[in-house]
C-alpha positions as CSV (number, residue, x, y, z in Angstrom):
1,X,13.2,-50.1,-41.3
2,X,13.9,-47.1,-39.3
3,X,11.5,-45.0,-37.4
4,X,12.4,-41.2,-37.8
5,X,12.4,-39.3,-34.5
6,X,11.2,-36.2,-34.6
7,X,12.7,-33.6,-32.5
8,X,11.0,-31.3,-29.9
9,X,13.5,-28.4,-29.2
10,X,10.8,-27.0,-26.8
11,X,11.3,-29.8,-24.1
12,X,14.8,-29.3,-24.5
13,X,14.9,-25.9,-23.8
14,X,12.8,-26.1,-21.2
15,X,14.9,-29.3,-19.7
16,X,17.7,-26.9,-20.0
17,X,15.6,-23.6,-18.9
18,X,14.6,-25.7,-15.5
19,X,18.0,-26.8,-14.7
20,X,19.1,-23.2,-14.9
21,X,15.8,-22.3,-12.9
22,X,16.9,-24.1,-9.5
23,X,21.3,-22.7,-9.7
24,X,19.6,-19.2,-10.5
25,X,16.7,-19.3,-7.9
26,X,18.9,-18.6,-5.4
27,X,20.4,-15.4,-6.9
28,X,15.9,-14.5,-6.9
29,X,13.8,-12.7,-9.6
30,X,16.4,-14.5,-11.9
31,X,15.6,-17.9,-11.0
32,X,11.6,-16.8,-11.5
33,X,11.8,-15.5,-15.0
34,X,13.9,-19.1,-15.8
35,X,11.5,-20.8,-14.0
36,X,8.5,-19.7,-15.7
37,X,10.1,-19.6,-18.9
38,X,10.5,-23.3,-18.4
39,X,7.1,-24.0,-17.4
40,X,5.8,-22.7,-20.8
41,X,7.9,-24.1,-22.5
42,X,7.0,-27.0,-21.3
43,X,3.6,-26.6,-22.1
44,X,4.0,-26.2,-25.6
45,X,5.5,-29.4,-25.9
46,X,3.5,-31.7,-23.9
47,X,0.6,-30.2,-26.2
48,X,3.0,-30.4,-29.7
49,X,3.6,-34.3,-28.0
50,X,0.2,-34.2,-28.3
51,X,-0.2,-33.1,-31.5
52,X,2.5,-35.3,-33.2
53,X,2.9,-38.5,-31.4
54,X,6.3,-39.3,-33.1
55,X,7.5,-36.5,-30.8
56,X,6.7,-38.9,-27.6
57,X,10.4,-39.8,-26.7
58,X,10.9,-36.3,-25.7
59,X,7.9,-36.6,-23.3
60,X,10.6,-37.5,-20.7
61,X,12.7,-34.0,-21.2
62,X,9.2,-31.8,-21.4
63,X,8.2,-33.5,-17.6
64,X,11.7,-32.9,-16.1
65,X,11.6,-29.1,-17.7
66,X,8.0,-28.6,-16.1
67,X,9.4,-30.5,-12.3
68,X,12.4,-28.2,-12.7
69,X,10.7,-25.5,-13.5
70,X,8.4,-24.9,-10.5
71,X,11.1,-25.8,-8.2
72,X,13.6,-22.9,-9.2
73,X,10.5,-20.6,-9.5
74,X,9.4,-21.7,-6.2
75,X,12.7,-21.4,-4.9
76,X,13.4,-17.8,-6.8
77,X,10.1,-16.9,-4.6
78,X,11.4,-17.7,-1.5
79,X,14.8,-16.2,-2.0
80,X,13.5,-13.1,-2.9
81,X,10.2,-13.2,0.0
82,X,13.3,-13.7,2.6
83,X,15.3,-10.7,1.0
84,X,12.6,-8.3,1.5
85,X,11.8,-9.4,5.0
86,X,15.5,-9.0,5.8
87,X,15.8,-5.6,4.2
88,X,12.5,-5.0,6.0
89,X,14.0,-5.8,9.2
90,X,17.0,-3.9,8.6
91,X,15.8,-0.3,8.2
92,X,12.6,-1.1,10.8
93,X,15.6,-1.4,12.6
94,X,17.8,1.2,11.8
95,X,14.9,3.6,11.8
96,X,14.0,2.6,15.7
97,X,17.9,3.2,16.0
98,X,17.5,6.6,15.0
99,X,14.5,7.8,17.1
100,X,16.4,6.5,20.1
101,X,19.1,8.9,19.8
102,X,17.1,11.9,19.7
């Protein structure tokens, strides 16, 4: 006899939602909204995983969803701190620029 697997599209999507998280960081806010759409995501299914225990084989997709997750949300973060520091810099800069030629 066969066991039927149950399916857990919410580990899936956030598998999928975390892999798109860490391309997408780079590009900033982008990569944040992915990456903590993944991260709930992934949270609903470890608790349906919970819930249902015939769900367990996507336990696997629901972990690398929530790993993937905070990386391209942590990278998002960093793209985007480093973005406003250099536009920071830039027109600090271009404003000294202009007081010097008066």
């Amino acid at each position: 006899m066969s066991e039927e697997k149950s399916s857990n599209g919410m580990a899936t999507a956030s598998l999928i939602l975390g892999i798109v998280s860490i391309v997408t960081g780079f590009f900033g806010w982008i990569g944040i909204i992915c990456g903590l759409l993944a991260i709930i995501f992934a949270v609903v299914a470890k608790n349906k995983i919970k819930a249902n225990p015939s769900m367990a084989h996507t336990s696997g997709s629901a972990t690398g969803g929530l790993i993937t997750g905070i990386i391209g949300m942590l990278i998002g973060i960093a793209i985007t701190v480093i973005a406003i520091m250099f536009v920071s810099a830039v027109v600090g800069g271009m404003d000294e620029a202009v007081r010097n030629m008066r």
